[in-house]
ChimeraX commands (.cxc) that place a marker at each C-alpha (Angstrom):
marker #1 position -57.84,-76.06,-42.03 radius 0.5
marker #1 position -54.65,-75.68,-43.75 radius 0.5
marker #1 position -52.92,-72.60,-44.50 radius 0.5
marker #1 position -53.20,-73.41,-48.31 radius 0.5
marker #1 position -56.64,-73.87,-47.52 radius 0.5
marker #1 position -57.40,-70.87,-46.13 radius 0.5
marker #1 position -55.80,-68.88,-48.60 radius 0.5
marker #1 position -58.30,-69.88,-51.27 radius 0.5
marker #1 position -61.08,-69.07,-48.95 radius 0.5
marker #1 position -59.72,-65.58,-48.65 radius 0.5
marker #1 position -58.68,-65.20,-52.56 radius 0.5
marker #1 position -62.62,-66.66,-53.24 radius 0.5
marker #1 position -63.80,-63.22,-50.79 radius 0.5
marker #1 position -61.78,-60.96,-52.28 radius 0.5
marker #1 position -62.80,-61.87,-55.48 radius 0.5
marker #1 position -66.42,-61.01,-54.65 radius 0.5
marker #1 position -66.64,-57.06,-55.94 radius 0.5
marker #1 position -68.95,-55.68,-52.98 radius 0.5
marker #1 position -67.10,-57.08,-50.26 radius 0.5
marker #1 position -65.09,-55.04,-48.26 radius 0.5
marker #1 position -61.31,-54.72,-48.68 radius 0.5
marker #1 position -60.68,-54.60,-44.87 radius 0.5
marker #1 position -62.77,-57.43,-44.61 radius 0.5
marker #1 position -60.98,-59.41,-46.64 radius 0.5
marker #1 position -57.60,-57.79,-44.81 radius 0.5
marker #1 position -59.25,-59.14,-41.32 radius 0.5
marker #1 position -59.84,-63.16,-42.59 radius 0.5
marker #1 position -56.13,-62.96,-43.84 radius 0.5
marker #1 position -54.88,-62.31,-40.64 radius 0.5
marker #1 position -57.02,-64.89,-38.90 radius 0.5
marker #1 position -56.00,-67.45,-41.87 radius 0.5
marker #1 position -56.34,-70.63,-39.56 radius 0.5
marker #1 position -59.15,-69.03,-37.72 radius 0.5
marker #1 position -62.11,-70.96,-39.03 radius 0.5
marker #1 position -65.33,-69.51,-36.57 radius 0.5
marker #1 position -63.83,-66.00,-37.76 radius 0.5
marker #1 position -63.69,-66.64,-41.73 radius 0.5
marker #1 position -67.21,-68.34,-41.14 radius 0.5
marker #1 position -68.41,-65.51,-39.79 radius 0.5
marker #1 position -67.37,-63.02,-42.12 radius 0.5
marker #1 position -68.32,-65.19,-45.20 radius 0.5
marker #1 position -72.09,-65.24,-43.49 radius 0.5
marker #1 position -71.79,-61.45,-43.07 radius 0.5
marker #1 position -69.88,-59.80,-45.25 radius 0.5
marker #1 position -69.40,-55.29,-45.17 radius 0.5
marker #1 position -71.96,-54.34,-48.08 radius 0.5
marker #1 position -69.58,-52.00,-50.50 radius 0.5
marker #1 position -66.65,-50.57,-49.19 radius 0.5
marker #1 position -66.59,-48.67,-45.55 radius 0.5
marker #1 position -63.92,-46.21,-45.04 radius 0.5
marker #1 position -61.01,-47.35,-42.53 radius 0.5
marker #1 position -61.65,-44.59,-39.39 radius 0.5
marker #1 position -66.19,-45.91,-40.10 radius 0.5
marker #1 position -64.44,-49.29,-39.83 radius 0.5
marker #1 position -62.66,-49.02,-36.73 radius 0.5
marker #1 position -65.23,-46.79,-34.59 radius 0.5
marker #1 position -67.62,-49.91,-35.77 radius 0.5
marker #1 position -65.57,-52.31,-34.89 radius 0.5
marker #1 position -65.33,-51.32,-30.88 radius 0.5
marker #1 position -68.64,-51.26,-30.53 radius 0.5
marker #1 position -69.73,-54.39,-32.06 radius 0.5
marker #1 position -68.98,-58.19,-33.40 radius 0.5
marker #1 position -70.60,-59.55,-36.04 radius 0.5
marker #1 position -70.90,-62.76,-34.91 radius 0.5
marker #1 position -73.24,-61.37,-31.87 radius 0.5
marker #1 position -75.90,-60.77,-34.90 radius 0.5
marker #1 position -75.69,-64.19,-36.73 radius 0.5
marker #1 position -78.05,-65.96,-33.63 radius 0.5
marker #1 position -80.52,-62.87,-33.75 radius 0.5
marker #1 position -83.76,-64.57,-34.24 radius 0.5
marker #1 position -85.56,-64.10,-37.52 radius 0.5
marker #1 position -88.96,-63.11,-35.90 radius 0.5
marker #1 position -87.23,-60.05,-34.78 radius 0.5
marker #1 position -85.45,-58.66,-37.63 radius 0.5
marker #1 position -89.37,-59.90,-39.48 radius 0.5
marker #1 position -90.86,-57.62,-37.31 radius 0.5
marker #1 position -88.02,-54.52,-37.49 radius 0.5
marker #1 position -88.84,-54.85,-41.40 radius 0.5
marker #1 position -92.34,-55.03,-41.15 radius 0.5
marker #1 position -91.64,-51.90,-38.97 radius 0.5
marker #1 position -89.86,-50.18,-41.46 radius 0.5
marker #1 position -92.01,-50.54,-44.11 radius 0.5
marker #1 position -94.57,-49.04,-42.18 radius 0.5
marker #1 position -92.80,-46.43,-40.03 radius 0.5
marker #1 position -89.31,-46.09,-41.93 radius 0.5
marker #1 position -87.59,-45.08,-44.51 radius 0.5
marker #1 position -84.17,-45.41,-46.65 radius 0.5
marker #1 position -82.93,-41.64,-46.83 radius 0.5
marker #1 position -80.72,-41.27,-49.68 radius 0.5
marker #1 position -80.22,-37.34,-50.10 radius 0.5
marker #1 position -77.63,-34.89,-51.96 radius 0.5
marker #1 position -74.87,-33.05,-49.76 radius 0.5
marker #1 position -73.82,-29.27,-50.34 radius 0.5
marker #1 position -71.05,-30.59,-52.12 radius 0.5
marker #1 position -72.91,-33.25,-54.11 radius 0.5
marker #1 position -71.89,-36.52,-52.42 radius 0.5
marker #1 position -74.33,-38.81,-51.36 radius 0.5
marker #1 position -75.73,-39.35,-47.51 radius 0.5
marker #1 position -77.30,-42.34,-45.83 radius 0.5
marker #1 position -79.30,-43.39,-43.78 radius 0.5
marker #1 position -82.55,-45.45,-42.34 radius 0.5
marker #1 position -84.65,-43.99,-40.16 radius 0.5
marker #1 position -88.03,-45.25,-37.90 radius 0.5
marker #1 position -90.46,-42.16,-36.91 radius 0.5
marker #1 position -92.77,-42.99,-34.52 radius 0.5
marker #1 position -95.02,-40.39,-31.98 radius 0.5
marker #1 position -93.14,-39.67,-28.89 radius 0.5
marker #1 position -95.40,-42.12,-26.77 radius 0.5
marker #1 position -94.02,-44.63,-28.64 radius 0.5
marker #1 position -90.26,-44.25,-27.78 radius 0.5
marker #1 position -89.97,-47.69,-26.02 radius 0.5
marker #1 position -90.52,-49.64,-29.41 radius 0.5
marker #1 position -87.38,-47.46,-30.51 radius 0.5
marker #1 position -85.35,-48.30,-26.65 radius 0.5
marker #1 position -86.65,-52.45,-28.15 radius 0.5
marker #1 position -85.05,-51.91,-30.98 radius 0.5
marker #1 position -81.75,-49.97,-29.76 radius 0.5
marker #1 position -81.19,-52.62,-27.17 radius 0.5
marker #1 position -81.69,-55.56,-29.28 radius 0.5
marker #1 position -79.44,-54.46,-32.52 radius 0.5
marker #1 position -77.10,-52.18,-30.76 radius 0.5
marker #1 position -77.44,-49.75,-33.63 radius 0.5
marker #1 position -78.25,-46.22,-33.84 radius 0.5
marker #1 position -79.30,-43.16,-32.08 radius 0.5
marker #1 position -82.47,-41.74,-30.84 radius 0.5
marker #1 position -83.65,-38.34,-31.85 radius 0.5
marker #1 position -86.25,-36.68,-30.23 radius 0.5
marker #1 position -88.74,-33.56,-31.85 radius 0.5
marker #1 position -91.00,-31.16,-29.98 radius 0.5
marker #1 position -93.87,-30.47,-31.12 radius 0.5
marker #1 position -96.77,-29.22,-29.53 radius 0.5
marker #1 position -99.61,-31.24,-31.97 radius 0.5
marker #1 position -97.58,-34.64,-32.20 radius 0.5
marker #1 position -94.05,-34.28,-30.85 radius 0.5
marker #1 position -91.94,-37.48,-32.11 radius 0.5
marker #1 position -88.79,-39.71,-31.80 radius 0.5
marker #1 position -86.70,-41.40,-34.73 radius 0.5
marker #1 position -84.45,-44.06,-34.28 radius 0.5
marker #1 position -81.42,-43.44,-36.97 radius 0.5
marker #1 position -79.28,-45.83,-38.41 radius 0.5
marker #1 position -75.95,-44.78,-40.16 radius 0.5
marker #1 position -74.50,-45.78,-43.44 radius 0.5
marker #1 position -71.57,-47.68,-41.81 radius 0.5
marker #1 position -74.19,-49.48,-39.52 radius 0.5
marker #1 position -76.07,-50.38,-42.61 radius 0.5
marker #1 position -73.00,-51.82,-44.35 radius 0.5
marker #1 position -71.76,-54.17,-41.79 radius 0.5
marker #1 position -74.60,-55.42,-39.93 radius 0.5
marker #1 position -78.60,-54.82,-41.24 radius 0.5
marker #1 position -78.55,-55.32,-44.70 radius 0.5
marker #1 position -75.79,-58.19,-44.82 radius 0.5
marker #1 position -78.26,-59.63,-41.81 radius 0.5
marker #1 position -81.93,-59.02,-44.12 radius 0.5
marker #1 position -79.85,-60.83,-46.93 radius 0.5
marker #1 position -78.52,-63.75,-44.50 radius 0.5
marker #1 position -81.88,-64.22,-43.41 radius 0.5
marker #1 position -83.57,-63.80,-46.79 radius 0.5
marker #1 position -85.68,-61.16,-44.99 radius 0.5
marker #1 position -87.00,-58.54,-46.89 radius 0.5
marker #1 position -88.73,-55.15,-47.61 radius 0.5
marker #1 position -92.89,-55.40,-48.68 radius 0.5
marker #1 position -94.08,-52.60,-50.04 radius 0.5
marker #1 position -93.38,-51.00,-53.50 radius 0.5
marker #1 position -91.11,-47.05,-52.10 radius 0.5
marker #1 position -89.19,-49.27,-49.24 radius 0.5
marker #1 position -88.01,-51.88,-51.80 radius 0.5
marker #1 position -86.85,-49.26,-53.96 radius 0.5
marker #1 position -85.63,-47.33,-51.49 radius 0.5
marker #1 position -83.62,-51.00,-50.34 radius 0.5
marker #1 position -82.29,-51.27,-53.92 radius 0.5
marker #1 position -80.86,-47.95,-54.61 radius 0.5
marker #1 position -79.18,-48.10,-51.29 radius 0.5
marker #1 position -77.74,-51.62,-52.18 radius 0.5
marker #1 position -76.68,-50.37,-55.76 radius 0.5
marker #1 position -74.96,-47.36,-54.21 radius 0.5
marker #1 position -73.01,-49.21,-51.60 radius 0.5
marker #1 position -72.20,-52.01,-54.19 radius 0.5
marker #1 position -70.54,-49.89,-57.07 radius 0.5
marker #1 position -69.38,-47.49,-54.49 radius 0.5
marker #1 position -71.39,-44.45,-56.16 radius 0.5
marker #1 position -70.15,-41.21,-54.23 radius 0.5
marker #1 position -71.40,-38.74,-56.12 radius 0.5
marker #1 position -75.36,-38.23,-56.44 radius 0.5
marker #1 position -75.28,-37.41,-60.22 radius 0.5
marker #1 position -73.82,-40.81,-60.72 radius 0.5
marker #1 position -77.45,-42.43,-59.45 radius 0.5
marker #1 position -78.91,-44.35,-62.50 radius 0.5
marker #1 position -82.28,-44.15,-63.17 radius 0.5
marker #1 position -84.88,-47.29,-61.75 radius 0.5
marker #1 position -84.94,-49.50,-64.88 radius 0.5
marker #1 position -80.94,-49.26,-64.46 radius 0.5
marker #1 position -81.39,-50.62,-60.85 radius 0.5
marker #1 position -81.59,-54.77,-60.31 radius 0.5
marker #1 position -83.72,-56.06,-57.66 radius 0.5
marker #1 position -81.92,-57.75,-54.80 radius 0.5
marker #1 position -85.11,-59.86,-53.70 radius 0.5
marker #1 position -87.83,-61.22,-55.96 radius 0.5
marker #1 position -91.54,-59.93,-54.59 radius 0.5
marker #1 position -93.99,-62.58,-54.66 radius 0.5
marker #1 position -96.13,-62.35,-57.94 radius 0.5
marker #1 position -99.77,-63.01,-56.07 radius 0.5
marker #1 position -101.38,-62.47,-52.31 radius 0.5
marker #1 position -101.02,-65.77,-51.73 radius 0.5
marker #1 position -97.23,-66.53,-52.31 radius 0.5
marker #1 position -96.84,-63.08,-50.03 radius 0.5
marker #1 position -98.66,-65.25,-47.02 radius 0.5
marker #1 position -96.25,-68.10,-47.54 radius 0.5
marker #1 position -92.84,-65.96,-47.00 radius 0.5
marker #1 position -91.27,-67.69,-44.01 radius 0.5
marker #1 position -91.28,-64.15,-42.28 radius 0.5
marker #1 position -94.90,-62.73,-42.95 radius 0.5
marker #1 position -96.45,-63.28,-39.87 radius 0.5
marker #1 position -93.90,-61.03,-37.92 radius 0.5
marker #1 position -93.90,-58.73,-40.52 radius 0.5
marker #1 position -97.56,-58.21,-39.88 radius 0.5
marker #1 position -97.29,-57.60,-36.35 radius 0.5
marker #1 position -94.09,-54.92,-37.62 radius 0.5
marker #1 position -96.39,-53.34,-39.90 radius 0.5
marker #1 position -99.80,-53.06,-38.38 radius 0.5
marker #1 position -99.38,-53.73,-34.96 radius 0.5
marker #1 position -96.02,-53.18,-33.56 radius 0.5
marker #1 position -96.99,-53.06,-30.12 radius 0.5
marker #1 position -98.47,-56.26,-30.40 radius 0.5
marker #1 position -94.98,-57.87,-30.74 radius 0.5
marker #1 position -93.91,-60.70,-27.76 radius 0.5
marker #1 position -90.28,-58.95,-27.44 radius 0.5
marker #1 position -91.71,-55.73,-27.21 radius 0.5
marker #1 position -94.57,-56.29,-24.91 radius 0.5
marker #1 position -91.76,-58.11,-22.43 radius 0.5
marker #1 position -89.37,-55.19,-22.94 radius 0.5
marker #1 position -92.43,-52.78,-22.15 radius 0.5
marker #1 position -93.64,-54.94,-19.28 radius 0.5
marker #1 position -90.44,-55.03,-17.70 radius 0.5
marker #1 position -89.21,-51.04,-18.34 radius 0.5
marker #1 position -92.23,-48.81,-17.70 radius 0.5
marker #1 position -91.87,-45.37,-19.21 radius 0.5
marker #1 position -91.83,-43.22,-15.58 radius 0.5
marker #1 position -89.87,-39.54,-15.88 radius 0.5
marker #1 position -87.18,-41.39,-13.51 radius 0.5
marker #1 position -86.22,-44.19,-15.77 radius 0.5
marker #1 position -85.96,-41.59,-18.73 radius 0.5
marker #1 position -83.65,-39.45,-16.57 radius 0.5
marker #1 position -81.62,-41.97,-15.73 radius 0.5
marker #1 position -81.30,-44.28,-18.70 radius 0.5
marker #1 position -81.98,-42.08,-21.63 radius 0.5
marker #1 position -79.01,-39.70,-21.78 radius 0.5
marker #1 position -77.30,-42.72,-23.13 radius 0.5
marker #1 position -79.89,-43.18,-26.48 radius 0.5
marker #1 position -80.62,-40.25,-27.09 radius 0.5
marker #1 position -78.08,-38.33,-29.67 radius 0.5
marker #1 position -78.00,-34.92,-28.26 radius 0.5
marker #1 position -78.50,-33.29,-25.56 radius 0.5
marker #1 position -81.69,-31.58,-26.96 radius 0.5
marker #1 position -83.18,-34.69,-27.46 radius 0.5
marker #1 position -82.21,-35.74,-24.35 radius 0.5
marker #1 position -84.47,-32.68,-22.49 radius 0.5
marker #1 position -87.18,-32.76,-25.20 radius 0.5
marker #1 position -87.88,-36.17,-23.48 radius 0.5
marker #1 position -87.67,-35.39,-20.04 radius 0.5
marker #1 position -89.73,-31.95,-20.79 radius 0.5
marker #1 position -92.53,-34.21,-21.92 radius 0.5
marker #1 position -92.47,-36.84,-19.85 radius 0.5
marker #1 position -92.36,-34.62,-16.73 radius 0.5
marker #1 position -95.09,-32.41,-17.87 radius 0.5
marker #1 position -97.18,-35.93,-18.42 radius 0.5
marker #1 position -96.22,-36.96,-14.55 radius 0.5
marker #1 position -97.99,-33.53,-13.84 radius 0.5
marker #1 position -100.96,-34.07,-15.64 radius 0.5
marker #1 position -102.16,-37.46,-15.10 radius 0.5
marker #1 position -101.27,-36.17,-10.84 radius 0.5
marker #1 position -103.77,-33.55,-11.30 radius 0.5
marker #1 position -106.52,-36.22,-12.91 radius 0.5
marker #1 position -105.59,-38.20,-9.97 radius 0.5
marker #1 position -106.34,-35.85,-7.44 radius 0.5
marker link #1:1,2 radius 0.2
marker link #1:2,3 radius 0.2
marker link #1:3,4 radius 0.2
marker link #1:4,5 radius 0.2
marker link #1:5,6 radius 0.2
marker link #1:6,7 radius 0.2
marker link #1:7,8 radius 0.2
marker link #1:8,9 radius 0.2
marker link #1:9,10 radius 0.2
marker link #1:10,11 radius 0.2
marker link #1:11,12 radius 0.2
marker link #1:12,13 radius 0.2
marker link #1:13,14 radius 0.2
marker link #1:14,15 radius 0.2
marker link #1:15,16 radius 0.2
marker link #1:16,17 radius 0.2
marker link #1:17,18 radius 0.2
marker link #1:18,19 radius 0.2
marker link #1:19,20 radius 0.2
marker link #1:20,21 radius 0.2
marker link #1:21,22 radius 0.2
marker link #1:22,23 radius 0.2
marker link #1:23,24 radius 0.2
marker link #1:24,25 radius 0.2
marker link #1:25,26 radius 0.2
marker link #1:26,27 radius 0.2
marker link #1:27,28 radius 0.2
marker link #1:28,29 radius 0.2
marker link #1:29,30 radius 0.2
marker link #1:30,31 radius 0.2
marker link #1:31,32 radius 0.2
marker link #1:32,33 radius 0.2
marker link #1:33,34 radius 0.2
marker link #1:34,35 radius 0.2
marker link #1:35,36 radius 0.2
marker link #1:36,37 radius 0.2
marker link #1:37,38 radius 0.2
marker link #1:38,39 radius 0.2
marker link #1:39,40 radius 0.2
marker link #1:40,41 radius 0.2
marker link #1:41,42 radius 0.2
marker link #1:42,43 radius 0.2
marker link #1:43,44 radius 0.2
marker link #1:44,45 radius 0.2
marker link #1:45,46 radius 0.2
marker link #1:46,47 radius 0.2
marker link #1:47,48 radius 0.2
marker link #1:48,49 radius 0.2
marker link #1:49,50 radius 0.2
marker link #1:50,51 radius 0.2
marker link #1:51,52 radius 0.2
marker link #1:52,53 radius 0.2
marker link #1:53,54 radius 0.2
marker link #1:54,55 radius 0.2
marker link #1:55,56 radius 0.2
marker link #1:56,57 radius 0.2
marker link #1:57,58 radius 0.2
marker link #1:58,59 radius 0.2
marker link #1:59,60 radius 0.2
marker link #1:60,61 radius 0.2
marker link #1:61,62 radius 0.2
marker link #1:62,63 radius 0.2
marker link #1:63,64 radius 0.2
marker link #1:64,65 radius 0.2
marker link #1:65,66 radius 0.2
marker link #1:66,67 radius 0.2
marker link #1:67,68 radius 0.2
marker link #1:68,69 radius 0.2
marker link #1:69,70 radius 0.2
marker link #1:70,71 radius 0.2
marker link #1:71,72 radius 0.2
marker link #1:72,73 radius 0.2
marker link #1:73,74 radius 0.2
marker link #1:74,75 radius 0.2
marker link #1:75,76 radius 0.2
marker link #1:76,77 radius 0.2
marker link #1:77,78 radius 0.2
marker link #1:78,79 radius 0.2
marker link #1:79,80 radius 0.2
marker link #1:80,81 radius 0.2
marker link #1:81,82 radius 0.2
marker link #1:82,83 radius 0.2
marker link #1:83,84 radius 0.2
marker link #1:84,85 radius 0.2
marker link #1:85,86 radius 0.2
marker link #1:86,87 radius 0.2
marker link #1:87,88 radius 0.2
marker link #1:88,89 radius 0.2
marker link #1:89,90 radius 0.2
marker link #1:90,91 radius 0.2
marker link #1:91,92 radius 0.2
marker link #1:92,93 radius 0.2
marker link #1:93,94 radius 0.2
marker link #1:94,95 radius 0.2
marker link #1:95,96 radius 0.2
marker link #1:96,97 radius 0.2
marker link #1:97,98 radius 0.2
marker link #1:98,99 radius 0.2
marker link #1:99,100 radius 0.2
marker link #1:100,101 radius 0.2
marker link #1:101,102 radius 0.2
marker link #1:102,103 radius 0.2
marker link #1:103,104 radius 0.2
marker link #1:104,105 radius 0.2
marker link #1:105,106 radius 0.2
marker link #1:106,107 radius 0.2
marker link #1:107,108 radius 0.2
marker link #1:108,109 radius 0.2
marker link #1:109,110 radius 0.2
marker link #1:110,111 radius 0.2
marker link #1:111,112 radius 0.2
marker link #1:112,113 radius 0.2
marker link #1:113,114 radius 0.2
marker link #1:114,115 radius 0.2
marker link #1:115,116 radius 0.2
marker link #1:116,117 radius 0.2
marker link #1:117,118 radius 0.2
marker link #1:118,119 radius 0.2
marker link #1:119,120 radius 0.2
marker link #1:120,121 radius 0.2
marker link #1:121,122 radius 0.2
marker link #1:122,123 radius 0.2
marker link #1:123,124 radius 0.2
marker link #1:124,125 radius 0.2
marker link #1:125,126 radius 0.2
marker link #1:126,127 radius 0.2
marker link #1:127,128 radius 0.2
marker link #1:128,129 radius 0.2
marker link #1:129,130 radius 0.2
marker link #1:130,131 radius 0.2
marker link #1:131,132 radius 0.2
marker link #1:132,133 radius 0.2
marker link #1:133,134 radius 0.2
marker link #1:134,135 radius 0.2
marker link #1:135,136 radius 0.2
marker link #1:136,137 radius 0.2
marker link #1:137,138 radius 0.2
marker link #1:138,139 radius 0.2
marker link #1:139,140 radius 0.2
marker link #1:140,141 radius 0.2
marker link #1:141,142 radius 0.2
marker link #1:142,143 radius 0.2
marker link #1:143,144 radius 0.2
marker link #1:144,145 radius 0.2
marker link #1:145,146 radius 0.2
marker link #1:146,147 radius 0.2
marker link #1:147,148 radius 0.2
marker link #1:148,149 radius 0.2
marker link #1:149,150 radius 0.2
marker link #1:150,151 radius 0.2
marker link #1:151,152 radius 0.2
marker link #1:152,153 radius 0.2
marker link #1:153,154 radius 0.2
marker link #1:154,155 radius 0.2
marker link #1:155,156 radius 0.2
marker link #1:156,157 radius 0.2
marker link #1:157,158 radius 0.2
marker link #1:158,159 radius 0.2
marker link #1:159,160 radius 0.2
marker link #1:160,161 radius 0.2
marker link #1:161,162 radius 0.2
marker link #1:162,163 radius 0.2
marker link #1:163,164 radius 0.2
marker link #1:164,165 radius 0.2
marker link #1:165,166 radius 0.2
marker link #1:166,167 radius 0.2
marker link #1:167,168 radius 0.2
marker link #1:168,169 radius 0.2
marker link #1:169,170 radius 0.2
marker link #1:170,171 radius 0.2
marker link #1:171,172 radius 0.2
marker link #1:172,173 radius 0.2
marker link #1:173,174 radius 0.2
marker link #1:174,175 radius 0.2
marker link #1:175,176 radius 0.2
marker link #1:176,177 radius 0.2
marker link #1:177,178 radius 0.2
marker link #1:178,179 radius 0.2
marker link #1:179,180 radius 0.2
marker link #1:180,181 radius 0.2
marker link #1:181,182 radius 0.2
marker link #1:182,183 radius 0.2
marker link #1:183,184 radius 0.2
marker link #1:184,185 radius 0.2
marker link #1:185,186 radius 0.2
marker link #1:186,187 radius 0.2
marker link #1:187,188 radius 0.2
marker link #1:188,189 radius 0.2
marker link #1:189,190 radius 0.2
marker link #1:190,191 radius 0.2
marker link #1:191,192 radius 0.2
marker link #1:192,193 radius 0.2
marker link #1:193,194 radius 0.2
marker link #1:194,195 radius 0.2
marker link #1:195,196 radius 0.2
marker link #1:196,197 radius 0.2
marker link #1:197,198 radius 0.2
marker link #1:198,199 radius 0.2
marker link #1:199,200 radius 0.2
marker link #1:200,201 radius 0.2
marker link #1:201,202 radius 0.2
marker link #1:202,203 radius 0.2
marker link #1:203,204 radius 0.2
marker link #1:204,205 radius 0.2
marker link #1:205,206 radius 0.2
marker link #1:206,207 radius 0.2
marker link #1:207,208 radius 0.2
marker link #1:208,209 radius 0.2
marker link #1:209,210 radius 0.2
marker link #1:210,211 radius 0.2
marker link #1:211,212 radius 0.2
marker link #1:212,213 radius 0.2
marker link #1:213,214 radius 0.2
marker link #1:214,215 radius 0.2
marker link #1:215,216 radius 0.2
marker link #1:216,217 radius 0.2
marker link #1:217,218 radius 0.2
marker link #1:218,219 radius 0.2
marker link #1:219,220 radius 0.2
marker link #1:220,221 radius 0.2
marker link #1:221,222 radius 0.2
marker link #1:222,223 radius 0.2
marker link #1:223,224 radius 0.2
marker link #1:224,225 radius 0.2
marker link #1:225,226 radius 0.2
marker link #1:226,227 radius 0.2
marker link #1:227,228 radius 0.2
marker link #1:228,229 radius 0.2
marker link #1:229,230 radius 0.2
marker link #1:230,231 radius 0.2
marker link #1:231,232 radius 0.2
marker link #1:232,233 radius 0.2
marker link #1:233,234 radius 0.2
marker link #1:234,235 radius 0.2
marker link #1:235,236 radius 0.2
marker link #1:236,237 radius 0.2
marker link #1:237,238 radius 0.2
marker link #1:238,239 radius 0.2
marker link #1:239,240 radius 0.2
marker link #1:240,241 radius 0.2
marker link #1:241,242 radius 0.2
marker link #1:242,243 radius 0.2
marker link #1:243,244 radius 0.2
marker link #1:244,245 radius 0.2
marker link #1:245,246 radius 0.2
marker link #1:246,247 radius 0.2
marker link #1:247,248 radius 0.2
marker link #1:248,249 radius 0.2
marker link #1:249,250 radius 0.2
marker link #1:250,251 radius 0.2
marker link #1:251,252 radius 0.2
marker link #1:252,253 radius 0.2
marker link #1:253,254 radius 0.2
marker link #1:254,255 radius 0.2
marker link #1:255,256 radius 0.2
marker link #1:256,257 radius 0.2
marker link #1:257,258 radius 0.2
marker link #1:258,259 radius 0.2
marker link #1:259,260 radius 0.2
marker link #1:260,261 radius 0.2
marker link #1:261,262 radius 0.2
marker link #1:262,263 radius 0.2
marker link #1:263,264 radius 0.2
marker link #1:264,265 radius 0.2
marker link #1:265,266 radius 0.2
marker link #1:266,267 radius 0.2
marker link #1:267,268 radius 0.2
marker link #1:268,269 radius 0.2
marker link #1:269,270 radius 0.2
marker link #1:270,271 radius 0.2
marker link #1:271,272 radius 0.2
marker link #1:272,273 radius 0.2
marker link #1:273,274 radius 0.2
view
């Protein structure tokens, strides 16, 4: 590619509002780097990300590690999240605007969040005690949001299902694209565009190119071929969560929330065994 080229590529990004300025600051200085401007173009930051988000982001991952992900996957994560998630959109003290998407699940359930982690490379694990139905989250940050899932759901044309995750997915999208900081500034819904266009009947639903896996996501996570491999091959045992789950979780309550419960299990299913 020439340098003339190249430059018109990069003046074509920048022109595109909800792209990222350092985005558009990393394909200039790549100008003859084709794979990278490719890359970018395919997966472009959602809104604007601030320059310290950018660079803690950009040591831990590269976007082209995410273009190959297979559809059934992120199908499935969706399906997930429309079932188990949600987009968190709240008010700070000061009245800015937080972010982020978060899976719940029950405690027992923590590999399908350890899947996930390992597969995306996004997010931390949070764990609750509770004596009734203790419980783990997986949460995703804004930043994570704005350079790799959503620009990934929209590459793939892979999208929310039901009615509050949709709009959930479209106020986050309309935030991040008009860079809305403060959350008085939120329009109301009619003022919101849809990103995706639902399906008008059941039918046209069954013939979205990702339905089946979001199915399985939705109704029967565990039933999911990744998952079942990943569970296959790491059995839950208080060892493994001592030794690999300091790592996932966030804190260090978390951390010994997990190995409280998964030691007091050990002792209980010895004593049934007796």
């Amino acid at each position: 590619m020439s340098l003339w080229g190249a430059t018109v590529i990069t003046n074509l990004i920048s022109a595109v509002p909800w792209i990222g300025q350092d985005i558009v600051e990393s394909i200039k200085t790549t100008v003859l780097g084709i794979s990278m401007i490719f890359i970018y173009s395919i997966l472009p930051t959602i809104g604007n990300v601030h320059k310290n988000a950018l660079k803690k982001m950009n040591k831990l991952l590269d976007k082209k590690d995410y273009v190959n992900l297979p559809t059934s996957f992120l199908a499935f994560l969706v399906g997930l999240i429309d079932g188990d998630g949600y987009i968190q959109i709240t008010k700070t003290t000061k009245g800015f605007i937080t972010m982020k998407l978060v899976i719940s699940l029950h405690i027992e359930d923590i590999s399908t969040l350890q899947y996930i982690h390992s597969t995306l490379k996004l997010g931390n694990v949070n764990v609750y005690k509770d004596l009734r139905s203790p419980s783990c989250k997986l949460v995703i940050n804004r930043t994570e949001l704005q350079e790799v899932l959503f620009p990934l759901l929209i590459h793939n044309n892979i999208f929310f299902l039901t009615e509050t995750r949709i709009n959930q997915f479209n106020l986050a999208m309309y935030i991040l694209k008009n860079d809305i900081k403060m959350f008085d500034k939120i329009p109301s819904r009619e003022n919101i565009e849809d990103v995706f266009k639902l399906p008008k009947d059941a039918k046209d639903y069954t013939l979205l190119h990702f339905f089946k896996n979001w199915i399985v996501g939705f109704k029967h996570p565990s039933r999911y071929p990744g998952l079942i491999k990943f569970v296959r091959e790491n059995p839950l045992t208080y060892k493994r969560v001592k030794k690999e789950y300091k790592r996932l979780c966030s804190n260090r309550k978390s951390y010994y929330n997990l190995l409280k419960y998964y030691r007091d299990l050990e002792h209980v299913n010895k004593k049934w065994n007796m």
